[in-house]
C-alpha positions in Angstrom: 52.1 6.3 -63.9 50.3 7.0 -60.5 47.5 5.0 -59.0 44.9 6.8 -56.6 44.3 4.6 -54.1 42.5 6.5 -51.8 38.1 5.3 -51.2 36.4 6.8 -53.3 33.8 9.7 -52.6 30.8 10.0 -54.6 29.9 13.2 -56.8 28.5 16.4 -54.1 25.4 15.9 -56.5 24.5 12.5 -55.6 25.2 13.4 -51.8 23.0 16.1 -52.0 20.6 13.9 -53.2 20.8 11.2 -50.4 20.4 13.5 -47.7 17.9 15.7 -49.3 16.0 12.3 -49.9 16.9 11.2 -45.9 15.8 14.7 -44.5 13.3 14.2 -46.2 11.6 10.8 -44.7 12.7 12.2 -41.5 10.8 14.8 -41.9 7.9 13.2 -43.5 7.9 9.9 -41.4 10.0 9.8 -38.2 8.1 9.3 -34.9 10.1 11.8 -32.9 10.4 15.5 -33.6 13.6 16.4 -35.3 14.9 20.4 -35.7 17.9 22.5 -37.3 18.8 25.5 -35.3 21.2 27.7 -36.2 23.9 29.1 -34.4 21.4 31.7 -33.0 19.4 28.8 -32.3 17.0 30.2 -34.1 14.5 27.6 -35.9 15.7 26.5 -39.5 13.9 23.0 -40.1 11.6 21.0 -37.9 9.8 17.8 -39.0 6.0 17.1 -39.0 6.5 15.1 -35.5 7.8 18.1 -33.8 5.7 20.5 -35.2 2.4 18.2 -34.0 4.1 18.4 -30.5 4.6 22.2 -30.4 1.0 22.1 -31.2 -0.1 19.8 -28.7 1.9 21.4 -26.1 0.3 25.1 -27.2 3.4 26.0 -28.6 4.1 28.1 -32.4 3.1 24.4 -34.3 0.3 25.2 -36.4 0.6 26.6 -40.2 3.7 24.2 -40.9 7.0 24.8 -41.3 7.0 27.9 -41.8 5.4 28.5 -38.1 8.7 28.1 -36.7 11.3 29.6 -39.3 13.5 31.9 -38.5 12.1 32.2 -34.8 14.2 31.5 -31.4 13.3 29.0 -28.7 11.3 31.2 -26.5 9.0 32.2 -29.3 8.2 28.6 -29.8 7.9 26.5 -26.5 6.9 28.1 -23.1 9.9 29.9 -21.1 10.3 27.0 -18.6 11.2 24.4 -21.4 13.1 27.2 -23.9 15.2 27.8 -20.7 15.5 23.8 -20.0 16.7 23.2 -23.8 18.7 26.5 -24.1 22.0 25.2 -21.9 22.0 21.8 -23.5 21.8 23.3 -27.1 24.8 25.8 -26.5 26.7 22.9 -25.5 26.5 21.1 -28.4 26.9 24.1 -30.3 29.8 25.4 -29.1 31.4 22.4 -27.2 30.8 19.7 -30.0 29.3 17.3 -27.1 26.3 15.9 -27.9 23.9 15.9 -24.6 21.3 12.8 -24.9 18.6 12.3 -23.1 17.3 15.6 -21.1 13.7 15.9 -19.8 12.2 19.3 -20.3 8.8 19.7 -18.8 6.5 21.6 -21.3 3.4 23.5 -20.8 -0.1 21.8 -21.2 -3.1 22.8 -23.5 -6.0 24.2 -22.5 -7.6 20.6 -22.4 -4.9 18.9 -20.6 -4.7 18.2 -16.5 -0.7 17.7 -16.7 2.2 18.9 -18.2 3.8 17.1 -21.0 7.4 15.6 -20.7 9.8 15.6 -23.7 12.9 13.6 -23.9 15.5 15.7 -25.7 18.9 15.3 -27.3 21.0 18.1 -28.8 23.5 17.2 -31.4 26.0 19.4 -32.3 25.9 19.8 -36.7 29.0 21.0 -38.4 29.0 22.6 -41.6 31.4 21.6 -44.9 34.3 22.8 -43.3 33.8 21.2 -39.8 33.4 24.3 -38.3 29.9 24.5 -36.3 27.1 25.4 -37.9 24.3 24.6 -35.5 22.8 22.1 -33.3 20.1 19.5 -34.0 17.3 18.8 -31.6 15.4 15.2 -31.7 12.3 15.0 -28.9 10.6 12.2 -28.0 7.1 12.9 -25.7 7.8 10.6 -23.6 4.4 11.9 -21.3 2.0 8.2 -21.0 5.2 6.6 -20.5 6.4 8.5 -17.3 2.5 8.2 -16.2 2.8 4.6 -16.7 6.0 4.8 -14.8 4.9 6.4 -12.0 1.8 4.3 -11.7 4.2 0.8 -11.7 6.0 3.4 -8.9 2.9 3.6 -6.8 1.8 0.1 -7.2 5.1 -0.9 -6.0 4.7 1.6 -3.3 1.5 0.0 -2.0 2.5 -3.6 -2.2 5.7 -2.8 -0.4 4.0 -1.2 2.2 1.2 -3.5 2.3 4.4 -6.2 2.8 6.0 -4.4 5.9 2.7 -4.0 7.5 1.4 -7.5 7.0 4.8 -9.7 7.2 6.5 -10.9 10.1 9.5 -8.2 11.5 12.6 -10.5 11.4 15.1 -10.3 13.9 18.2 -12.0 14.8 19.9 -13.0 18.2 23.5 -14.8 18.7 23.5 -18.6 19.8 23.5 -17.8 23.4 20.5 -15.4 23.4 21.8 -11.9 22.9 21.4 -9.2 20.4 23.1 -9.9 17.3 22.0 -7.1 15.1 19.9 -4.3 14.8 16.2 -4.7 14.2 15.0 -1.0 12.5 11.6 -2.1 11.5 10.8 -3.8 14.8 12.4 0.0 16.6 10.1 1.8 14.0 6.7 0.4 15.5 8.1 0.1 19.1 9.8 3.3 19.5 12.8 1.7 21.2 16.2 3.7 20.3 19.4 1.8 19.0 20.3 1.4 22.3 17.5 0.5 24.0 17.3 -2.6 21.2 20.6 -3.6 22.2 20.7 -3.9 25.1 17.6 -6.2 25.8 15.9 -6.8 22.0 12.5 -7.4 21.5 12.2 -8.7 24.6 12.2 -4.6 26.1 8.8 -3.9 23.9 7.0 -6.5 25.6 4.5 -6.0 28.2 5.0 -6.3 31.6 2.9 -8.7 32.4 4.0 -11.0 30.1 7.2 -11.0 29.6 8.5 -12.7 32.8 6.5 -15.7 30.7 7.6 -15.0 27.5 11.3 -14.3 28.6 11.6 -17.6 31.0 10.2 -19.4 27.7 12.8 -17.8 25.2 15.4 -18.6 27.6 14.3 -21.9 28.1 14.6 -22.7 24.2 18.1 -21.2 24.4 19.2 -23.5 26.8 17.8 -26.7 25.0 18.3 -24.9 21.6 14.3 -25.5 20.6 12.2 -23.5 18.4 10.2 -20.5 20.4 6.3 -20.4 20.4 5.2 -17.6 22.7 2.1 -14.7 22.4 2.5 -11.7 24.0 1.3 -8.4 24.3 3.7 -5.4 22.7 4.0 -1.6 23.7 4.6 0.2 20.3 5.2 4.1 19.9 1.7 5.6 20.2 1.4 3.9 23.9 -1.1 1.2 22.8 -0.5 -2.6 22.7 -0.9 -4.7 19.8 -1.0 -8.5 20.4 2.3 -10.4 18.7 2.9 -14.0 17.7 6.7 -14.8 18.3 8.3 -17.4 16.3 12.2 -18.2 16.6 14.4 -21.3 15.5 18.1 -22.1 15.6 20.4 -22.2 12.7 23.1 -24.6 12.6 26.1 -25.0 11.5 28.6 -28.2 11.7 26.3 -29.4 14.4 25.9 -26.1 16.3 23.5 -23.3 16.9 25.1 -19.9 15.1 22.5 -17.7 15.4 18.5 -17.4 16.0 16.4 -16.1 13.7 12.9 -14.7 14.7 9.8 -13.7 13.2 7.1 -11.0 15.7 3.9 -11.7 14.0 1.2 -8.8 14.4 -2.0 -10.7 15.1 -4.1 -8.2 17.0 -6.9 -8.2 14.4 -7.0 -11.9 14.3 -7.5 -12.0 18.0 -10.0 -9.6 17.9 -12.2 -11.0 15.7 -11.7 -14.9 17.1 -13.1 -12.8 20.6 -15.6 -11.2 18.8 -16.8 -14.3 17.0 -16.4 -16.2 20.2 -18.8 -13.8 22.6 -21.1 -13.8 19.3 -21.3 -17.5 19.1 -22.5 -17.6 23.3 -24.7 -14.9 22.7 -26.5 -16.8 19.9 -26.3 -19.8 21.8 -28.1 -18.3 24.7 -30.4 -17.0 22.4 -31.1 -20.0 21.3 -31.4 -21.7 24.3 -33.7 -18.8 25.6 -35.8 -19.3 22.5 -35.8 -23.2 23.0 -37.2 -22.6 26.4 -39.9 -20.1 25.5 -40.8 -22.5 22.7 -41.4 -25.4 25.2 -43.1 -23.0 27.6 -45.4 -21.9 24.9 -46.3 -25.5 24.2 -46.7 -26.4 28.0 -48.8 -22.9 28.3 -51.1 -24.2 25.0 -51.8 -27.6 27.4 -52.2 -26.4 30.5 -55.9 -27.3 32.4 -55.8 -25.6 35.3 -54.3 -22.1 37.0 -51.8 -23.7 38.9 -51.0 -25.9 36.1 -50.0 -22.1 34.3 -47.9 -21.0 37.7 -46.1 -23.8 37.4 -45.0 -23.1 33.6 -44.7 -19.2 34.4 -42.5 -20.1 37.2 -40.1 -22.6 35.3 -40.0 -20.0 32.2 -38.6 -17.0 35.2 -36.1 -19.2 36.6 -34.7 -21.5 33.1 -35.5 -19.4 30.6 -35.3 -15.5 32.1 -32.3 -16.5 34.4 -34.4 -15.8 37.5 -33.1 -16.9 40.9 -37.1 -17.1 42.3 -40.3 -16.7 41.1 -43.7 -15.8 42.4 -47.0 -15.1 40.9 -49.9 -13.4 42.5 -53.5 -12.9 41.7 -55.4 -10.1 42.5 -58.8 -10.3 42.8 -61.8 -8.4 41.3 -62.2 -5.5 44.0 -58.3 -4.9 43.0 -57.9 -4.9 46.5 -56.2 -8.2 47.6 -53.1 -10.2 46.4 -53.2 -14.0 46.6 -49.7 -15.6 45.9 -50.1 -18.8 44.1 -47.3 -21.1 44.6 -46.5 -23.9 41.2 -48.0 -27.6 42.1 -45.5 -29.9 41.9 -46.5 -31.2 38.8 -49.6 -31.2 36.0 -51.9 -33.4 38.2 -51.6 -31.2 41.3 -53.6 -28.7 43.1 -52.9 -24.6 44.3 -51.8 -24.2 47.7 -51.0 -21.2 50.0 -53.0 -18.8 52.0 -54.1 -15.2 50.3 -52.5 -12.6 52.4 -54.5 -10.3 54.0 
């Protein structure tokens, strides 16, 4: 008496039902495209998904299943993505690999202002006798998420950008003052080659006029091993000069200096507008001295009795007020022939003086 202990299988008829019932959600119900190509990788099944997304793309999707039946690759997708997918189906075809994950660019619809982007694996399927019979294709449009990708890209773009332009450029010297590394963002903006960094730093970019300042201050900090504070002007590539904050501080280690570690600060726009806002605020405050002045003038005009009362107000608005060094007024009389200089009275109470010139 013999005992079959091998597993068990269950009958062909009830397999063929559990995949006919599983291809057939999948085909139904599956949010990526799924396909059957033979080994002429001609078209033998494709699921509703993947028929919707040869009909998005413009390709043979419409009029169901059938559309696609029996017909090869180029005859359903554009030649660029029936090229893309042809190499990765062969593989799995005749190599048995299966190839996840390839990108094949397909054509846009009339309506559309970008191509789609479909994210394709090819599957090698082996028939009952586990010779090849075909490969399978599953696609995923993977289109809004690579937009969404490459918008994340550019926002990370801009900020980093936004970070090298707006952040201090680091640099770092050795404890007794010399180069102790290379600085490429600070050479980037300065033009200064490798070895023009190392052999004098930062310190090279720095304008003439002050860096005999600037340097006798670093060097002064290295000696007493105290933070730097300086301002100076920079040279930078295009020949202009920008206006820097320098800030530097030792590190220590077991109660020496190891290193310095500084930070150039761009703060040419700040500058600018603390000089513009300080000329504006003199302007307006002359201004508004000037328009104090005219004010009282007005008022002294409104009270004044007599003509030389008015000289006198006429000549303190030319010199306060205008900025004038002297001031004169003349009358001329009714033949328009004569001038008469009047000269101010001392005060409101006194009287005209000075000859008419003749």
């Amino acid at each position: 008496m013999s005992v079959n202990t091998s597993p068990s299988n269950p009958p062909a008829a009830e397999l063929d039902a559990v995949d006919s019932a599983l291809f057939t959600t999948l085909l139904a119900r599956a949010p990526f495209g799924v396909a059957y190509l033979d080994g002429g990788l001609r078209f033998r099944r494709a699921n509703l998904t993947l028929l919707a997304m040869l009909s998005g793309s413009g390709g043979a999707g419409t009029g169901g299943n059938n559309a696609v039946v029996g017909r090869r690759l180029a005859e359903v997708l554009d030649a660029g993505a029936a090229n893309a997918l042809e190499a990765p189906l062969l593989t799995a075809l005749h190599d048995g690999r299966a190839l996840p994950e390839v990108e094949v660019p397909v054509r846009a619809t009339a309506g559309e202002r970008r191509a789609r982007t479909w994210a394709c694996s090819c599957l090698p399927v082996h028939g009952p006798d586990g010779a090849p019979a075909g490969a399978a294709l599953i696609a995923v449009d993977v289109t809004e998420h690579r937009a969404a990708e490459e918008i994340l890209a550019r926002r990370a773009e801009r900020y980093r950008s936004l970070v090298e332009t707006t952040s201090p450029i680091v640099w770092v010297m050795t404890a007794d003052g010399a180069v102790g590394g290379d600085a490429p963002q600070w050479r980037a903006l300065t033009g200064q080659t490798p070895q023009e960094y190392a052999a004098d730093g930062w310190l090279a970019a720095v304008h003439g006029d002050d860096r005999p300042r600037v340097e006798a201050a670093w060097r002064e900090s290295v000696r007493t091993r105290t933070a730097l504070d300086a301002d100076c002007r920079v040279r930078i590539r295009s020949g202009g000069v920008r206006r820097f904050e320098v800030r530097a501080v030792p590190i220590w280690q077991a109660g020496e200096v190891v290193e310095w570690v500084g930070a150039n600060t761009d703060v040419t726009a700040r500058r600018e507008a603390e000089e513009m806002r300080g000329r504006l605020t003199e302007q307006l405050s002359a201004a508004a001295l000037r328009t104090s002045r005219l004010q009282q003038a007005t008022s002294m005009l409104a009270e004044a009795l007599t003509v030389a009362q008015v000289v006198h107000v006429i000549t303190e608005v030319g010199q306060s007020a205008v900025g004038a060094d002297r001031c004169a007024v003349a009358l001329l009389d009714d033949d328009k022939l004569w001038l008469r200089l009047v000269a101010p009275e001392s005060g409101p109470a006194g009287g005209a003086s000075g000859a008419p010139p003749r």
